[in-house]
C-alpha positions in Angstrom: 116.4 110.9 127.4 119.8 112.2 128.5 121.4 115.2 127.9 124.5 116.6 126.9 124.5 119.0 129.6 123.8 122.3 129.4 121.7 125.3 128.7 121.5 126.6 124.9 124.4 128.9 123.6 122.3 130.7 121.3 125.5 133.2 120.3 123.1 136.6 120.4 125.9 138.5 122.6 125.5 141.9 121.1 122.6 141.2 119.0 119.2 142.5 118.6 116.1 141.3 117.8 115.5 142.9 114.1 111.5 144.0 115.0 109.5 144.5 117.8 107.4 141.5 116.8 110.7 139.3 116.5 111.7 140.5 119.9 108.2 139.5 121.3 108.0 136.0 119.8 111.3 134.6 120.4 110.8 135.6 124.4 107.3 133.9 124.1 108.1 130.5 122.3 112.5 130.6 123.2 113.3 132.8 125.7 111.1 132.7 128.4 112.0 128.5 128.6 115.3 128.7 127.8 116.5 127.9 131.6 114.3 124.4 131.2 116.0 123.5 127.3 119.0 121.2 126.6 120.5 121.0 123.9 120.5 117.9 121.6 122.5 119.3 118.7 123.4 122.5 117.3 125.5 123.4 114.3 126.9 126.8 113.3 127.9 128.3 110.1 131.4 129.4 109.8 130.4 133.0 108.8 128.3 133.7 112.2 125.2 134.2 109.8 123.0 130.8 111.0 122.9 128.8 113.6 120.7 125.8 114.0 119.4 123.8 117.1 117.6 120.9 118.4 116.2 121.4 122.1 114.3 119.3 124.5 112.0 121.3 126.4 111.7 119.8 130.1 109.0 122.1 130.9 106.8 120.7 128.0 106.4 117.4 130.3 104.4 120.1 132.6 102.1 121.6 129.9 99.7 120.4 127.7 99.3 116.5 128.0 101.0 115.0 124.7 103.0 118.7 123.5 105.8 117.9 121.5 109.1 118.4 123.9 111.3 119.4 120.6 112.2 122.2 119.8 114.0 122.8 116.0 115.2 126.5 115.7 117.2 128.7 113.5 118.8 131.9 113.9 119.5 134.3 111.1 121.8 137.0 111.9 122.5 140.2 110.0 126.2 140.5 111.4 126.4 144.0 110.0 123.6 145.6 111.6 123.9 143.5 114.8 120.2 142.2 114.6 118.6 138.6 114.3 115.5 137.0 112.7 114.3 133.4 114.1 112.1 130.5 112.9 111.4 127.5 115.3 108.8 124.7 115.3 107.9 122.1 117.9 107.9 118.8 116.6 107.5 115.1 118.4 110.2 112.8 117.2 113.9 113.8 117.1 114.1 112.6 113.4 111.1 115.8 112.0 113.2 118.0 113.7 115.9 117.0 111.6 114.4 116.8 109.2 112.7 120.8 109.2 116.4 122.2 110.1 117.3 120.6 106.9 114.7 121.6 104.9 116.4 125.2 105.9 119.8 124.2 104.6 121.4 122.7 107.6 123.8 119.8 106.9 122.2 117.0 108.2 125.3 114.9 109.5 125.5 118.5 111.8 122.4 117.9 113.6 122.4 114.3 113.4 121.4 112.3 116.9 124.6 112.5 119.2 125.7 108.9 120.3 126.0 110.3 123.4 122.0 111.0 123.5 118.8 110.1 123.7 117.9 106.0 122.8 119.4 104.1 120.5 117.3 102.4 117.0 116.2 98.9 118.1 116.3 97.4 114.8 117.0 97.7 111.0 113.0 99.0 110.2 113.3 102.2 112.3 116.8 102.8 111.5 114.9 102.4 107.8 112.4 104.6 108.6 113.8 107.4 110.3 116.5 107.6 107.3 112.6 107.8 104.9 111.0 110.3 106.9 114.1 112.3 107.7 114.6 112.8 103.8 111.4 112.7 102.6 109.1 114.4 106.1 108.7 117.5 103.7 106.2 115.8 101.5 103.7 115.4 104.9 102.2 117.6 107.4 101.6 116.6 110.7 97.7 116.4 111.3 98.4 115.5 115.2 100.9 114.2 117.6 100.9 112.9 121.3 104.1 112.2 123.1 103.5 110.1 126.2 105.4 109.8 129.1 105.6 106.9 132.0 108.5 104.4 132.9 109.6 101.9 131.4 108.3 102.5 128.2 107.0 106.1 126.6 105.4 106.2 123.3 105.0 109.1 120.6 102.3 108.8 118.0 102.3 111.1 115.0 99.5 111.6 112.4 101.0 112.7 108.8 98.9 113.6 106.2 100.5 113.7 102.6 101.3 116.9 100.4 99.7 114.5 97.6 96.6 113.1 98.4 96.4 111.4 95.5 98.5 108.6 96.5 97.3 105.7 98.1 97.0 105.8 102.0 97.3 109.2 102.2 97.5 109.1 106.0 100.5 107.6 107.7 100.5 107.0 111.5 104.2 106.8 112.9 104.3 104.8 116.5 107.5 105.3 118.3 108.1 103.2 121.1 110.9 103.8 123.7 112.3 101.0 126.5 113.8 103.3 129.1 115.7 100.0 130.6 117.6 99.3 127.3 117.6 103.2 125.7 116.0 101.6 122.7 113.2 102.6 120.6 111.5 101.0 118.0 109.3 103.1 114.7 106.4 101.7 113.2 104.4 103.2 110.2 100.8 102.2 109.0 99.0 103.7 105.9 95.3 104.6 106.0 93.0 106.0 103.8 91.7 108.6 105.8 92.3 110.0 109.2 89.4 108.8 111.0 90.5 105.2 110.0 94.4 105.9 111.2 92.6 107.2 114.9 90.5 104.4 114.7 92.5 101.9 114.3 95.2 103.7 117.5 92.2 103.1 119.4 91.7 99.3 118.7 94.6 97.8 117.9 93.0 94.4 117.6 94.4 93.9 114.0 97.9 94.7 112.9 98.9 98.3 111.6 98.6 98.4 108.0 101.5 98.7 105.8 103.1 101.4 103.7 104.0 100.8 100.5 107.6 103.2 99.8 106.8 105.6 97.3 107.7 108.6 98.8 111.4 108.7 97.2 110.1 108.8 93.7 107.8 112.1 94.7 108.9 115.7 94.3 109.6 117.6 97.4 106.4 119.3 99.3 105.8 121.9 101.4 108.2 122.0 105.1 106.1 120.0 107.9 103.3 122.2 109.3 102.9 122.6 112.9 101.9 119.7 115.0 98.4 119.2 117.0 97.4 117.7 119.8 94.2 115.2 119.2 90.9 116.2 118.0 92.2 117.0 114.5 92.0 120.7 114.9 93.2 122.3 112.2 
């Protein structure tokens, strides 16, 4: 993944956290890494009030096996009393963090992937995909996610479980696969009826992912993306 360059500009000259507990959880999930983030993309209202951000973690690769090196995070600030309020969430693929700044009103053309950055879509189904999931990621919480490193090729896996579980295949496993030579990666997405079969299947592979059937754009909007896991299903 490149880079375009340098550290977050988070724009909090002058402000102040707006509670104790604010001030104590933005230095323990932002602050206290900020030196190791770059920023992917950032957008800014006009008013000052909000600014949103997409952040690879470097440090992450360091940590837990498999954490989720994305960060999505949103500032709130009260411009009158000079304080700010935060929400941020780690998340494995570029396009759910996209997706959860949007869910918070962020124009997603604003925090859209830089051509400057990152890989490139290798084909038509994952430029398909992300477009799905990056308008439509509300309606599925993440039950797990492992991003793997190595050279040439990295993959992420993601375990989404939907808002309704009353539609078929409930469980969607979402393989990314990145080429490091070409900056390319490819998205694939199986349906599964439960999560056992989804892991079960990541383990084998001796039989090709099941398919999805595309219902999601006929569904009513669900709950944001919950947090992500690493494997063992803990919820």
């Amino acid at each position: 993944m490149s880079y375009s360059g340098y550290e977050p500009a988070f724009r909090l000259e002058g402000y102040q956290p707006a509670s104790v507990l604010i001030a104590a959880e933005f230095g323990d999930r932002i602050a206290i890494r900020e030196t190791d983030m770059n920023t992917l993309a950032q957008h800014h209202t006009p008013d000052g009030r909000q600014s949103f951000f997409i952040l690879h973690d470097t440090s992450a690769m360091y940590g837990l096996p498999g954490e989720p090196q994305l960060v999505a995070l949103h500032l709130t600030r009260d411009v009158e009393a000079r304080t700010f309020t935060f929400a941020s969430e780690r998340l494995p693929l570029y396009v759910l963090a996209q997706s959860w700044l949007v869910q918070r009103h962020c124009p997603a053309s604003a925090v859209s992937r830089p051509d400057d950055i990152g890989t490139d879509p290798a084909d038509q189904m994952t430029v398909a995909l992300e477009r799905r999931f990056g308008d439509h990621s509300n309606q599925f919480s993440i039950v797990m996610s492992y991003s793997g490193e190595g050279y040439p090729t990295q993959e992420t896996v993601v375990l989404l479980e939907a808002a309704d579980s009353a539609q078929p295949h409930p469980y969607r496993l979402l393989l990314e696969s990145t080429d490091l030579r070409t900056y390319k990666h490819r998205m694939r997405e199986g349906a599964f009826e439960t999560a056992d079969a989804a892991l079960a299947w990541l383990d084998d592979r001796s039989t090709p992912m099941p398919k999805a059937r595309t219902t999601t754009s006929q569904r009513p909007p669900a709950a944001p993306a919950g947090p992500t896991t690493l494997p063992g299903r803990t919820r």
